[in-house]
N, C-alpha and C positions, 0 to 999 in steps of 0.2 A: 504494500500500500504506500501511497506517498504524501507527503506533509499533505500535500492540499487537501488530500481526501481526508486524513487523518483530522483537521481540522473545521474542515464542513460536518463531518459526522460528527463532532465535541458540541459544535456549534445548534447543529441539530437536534441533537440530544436535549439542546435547554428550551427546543421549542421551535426554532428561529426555521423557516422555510427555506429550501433550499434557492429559489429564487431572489432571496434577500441578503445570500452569503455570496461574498465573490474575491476573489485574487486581484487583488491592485486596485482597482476602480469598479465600483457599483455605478450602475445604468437605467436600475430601477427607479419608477415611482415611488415605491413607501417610503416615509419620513423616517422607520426606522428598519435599519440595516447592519450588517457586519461587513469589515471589509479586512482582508490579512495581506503579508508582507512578509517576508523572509531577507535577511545575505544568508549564505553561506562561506563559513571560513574552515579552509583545512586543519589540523591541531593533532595531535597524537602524533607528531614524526618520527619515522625510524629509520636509517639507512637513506635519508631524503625523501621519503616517499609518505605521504598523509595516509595515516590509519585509518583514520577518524573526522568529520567534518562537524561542527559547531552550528546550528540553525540560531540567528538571532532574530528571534520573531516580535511581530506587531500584530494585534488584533485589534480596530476599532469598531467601538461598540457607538451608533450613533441614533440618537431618537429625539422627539420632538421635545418642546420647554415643556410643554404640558403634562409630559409622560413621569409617573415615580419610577426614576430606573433604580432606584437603592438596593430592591430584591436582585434584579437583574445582574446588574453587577456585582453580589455577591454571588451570584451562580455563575459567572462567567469565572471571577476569580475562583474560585473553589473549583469549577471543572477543569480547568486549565491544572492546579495542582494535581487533582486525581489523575490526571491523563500524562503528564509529562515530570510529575515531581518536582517541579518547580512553583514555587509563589510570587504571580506575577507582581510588578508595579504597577498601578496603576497611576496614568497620568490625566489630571480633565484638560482638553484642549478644548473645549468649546467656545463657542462665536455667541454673536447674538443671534444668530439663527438656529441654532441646533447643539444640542448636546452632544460631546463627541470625549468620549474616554478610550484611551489607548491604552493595552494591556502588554507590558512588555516581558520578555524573558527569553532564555536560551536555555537550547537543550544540546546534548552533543550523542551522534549515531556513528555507529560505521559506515564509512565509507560508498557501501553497497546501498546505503537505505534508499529504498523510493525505485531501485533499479529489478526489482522483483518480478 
């Protein structure tokens, strides 16, 4: 399986339709959506050759002023820990138009992940 699917399913799991989840830029209409982002960096070297690669990931969670996201984003943070072991940061970048929290964190796989 590969990051992306691995994180539309997390995503889904808290509800969120798969039409509202998207890699890099959302297209949709609904005011509330998710949107992810990855680099990858090699790490684990041995004899020069990368073991192991680093996902630093971005998930943003974004909904209308009017919406209580408090539940929300304590299920996004909390499923992000069960699925990857990590506890994200949460940043709010929001505007005057829209709510917009970024969940950050990194995870690190072999080399092979996603090429399955």
């Amino acid at each position: 399986m590969s990051l992306n699917a691995d994180i539309m399913r997390v995503m889904h799991g808290l509800g969120f339709p798969n039409d509202v989840i998207a890699p890099s830029l959302y297209l949709g209409g609904s005011l509330e959506y998710v949107v992810f982002q990855y680099d990858v960096r090699p790490v684990s070297w041995a004899d020069d050759v990368a073991g192991d690669v680093e996902f630093y990931i971005q998930i943003h969670y974004c909904a209308p002023w009017e919406k209580n996201t408090y539940k929300m984003r304590a299920l996004i943070r909390n499923a992000i820990e069960a699925e990857w072991g990590e506890f994200p940061d949460e940043v709010d970048a929001s505007d005057g138009d829209t709510q917009h929290f970024v969940y950050d964190f990194s995870i690190v796989k072999d080399k092979t992940y996603g090429t399955e």
